[in-house]
C-alpha positions as CSV (number, residue, x, y, z in Angstrom):
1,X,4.8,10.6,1.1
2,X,6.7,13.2,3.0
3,X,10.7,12.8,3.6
4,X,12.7,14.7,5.9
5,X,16.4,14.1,7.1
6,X,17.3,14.1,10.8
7,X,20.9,13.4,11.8
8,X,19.4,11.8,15.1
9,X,16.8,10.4,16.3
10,X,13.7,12.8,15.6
11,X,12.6,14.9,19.0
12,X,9.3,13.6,21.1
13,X,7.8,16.6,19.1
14,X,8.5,15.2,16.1
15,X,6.7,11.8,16.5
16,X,3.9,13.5,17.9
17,X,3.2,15.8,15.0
18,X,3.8,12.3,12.6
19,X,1.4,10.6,15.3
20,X,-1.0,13.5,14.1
21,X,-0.5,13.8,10.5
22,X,-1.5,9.9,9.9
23,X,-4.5,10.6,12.4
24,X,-5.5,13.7,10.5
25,X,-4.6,11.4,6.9
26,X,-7.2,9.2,8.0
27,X,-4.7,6.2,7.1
28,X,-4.6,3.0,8.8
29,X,-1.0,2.8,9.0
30,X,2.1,5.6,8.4
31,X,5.6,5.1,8.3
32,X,8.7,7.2,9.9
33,X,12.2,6.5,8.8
34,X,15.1,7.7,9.9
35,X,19.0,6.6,10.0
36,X,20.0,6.9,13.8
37,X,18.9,4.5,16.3
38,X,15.4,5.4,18.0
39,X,15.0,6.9,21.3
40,X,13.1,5.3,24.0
41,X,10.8,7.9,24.1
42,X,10.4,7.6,19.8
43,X,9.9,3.7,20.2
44,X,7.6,4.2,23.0
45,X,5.1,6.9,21.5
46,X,4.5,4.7,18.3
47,X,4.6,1.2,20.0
48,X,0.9,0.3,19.7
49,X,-0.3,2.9,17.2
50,X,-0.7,1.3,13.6
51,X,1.8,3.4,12.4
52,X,5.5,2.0,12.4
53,X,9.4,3.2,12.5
54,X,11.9,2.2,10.6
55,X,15.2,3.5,12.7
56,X,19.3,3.0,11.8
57,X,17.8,2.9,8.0
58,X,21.0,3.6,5.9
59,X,21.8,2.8,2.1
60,X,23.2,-1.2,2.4
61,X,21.6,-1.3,5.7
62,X,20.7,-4.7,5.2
63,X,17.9,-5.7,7.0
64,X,16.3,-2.5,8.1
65,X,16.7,-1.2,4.3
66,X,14.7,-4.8,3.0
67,X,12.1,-4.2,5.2
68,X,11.7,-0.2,4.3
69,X,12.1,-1.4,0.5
70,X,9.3,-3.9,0.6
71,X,6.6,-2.1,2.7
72,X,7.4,0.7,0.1
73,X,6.9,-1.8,-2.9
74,X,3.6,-2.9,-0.9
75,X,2.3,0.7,-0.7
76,X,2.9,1.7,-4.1
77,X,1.7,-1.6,-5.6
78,X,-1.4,-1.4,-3.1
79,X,-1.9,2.4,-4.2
80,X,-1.4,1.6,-7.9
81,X,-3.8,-1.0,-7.8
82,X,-6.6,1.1,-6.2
């Protein structure tokens, strides 16, 4: 697990490099969260790519914060389990 803070939505850069690391992890599916709204170009790069975005995720968030919560229960469970 890696975490990193950006204020906005993460730079094309940015999801390319994540793009990368899960390539390079040789994981099926990798996860980027961050609390601003995505960018077109953010939502566009990891559309179709087993790897997923969770954007606008703030504390009480609602349903963005359920969804992060579970597929990190999932993970860990899954991980645990292994």
């Amino acid at each position: 697990m890696e975490a990193k803070l950006y204020a906005a939505s993460p730079p094309l850069g940015v999801g390319r490099g994540f793009l990368g690391l899960a390539t390079e992890l040789g994981r099926g599916k990798c996860s980027l969260a961050f609390p601003a709204k995505a960018s077109d170009n953010i939502a566009a790069l990891i559309a179709g790519k087993p790897s997923e975005h969770f954007d606008e995720l703030v504390p009480g968030g609602g349903k963005v914060e359920g969804r992060f919560s579970h597929h990190l229960e999932t993970a860990i469970r899954n991980w645990l389990s292994m």
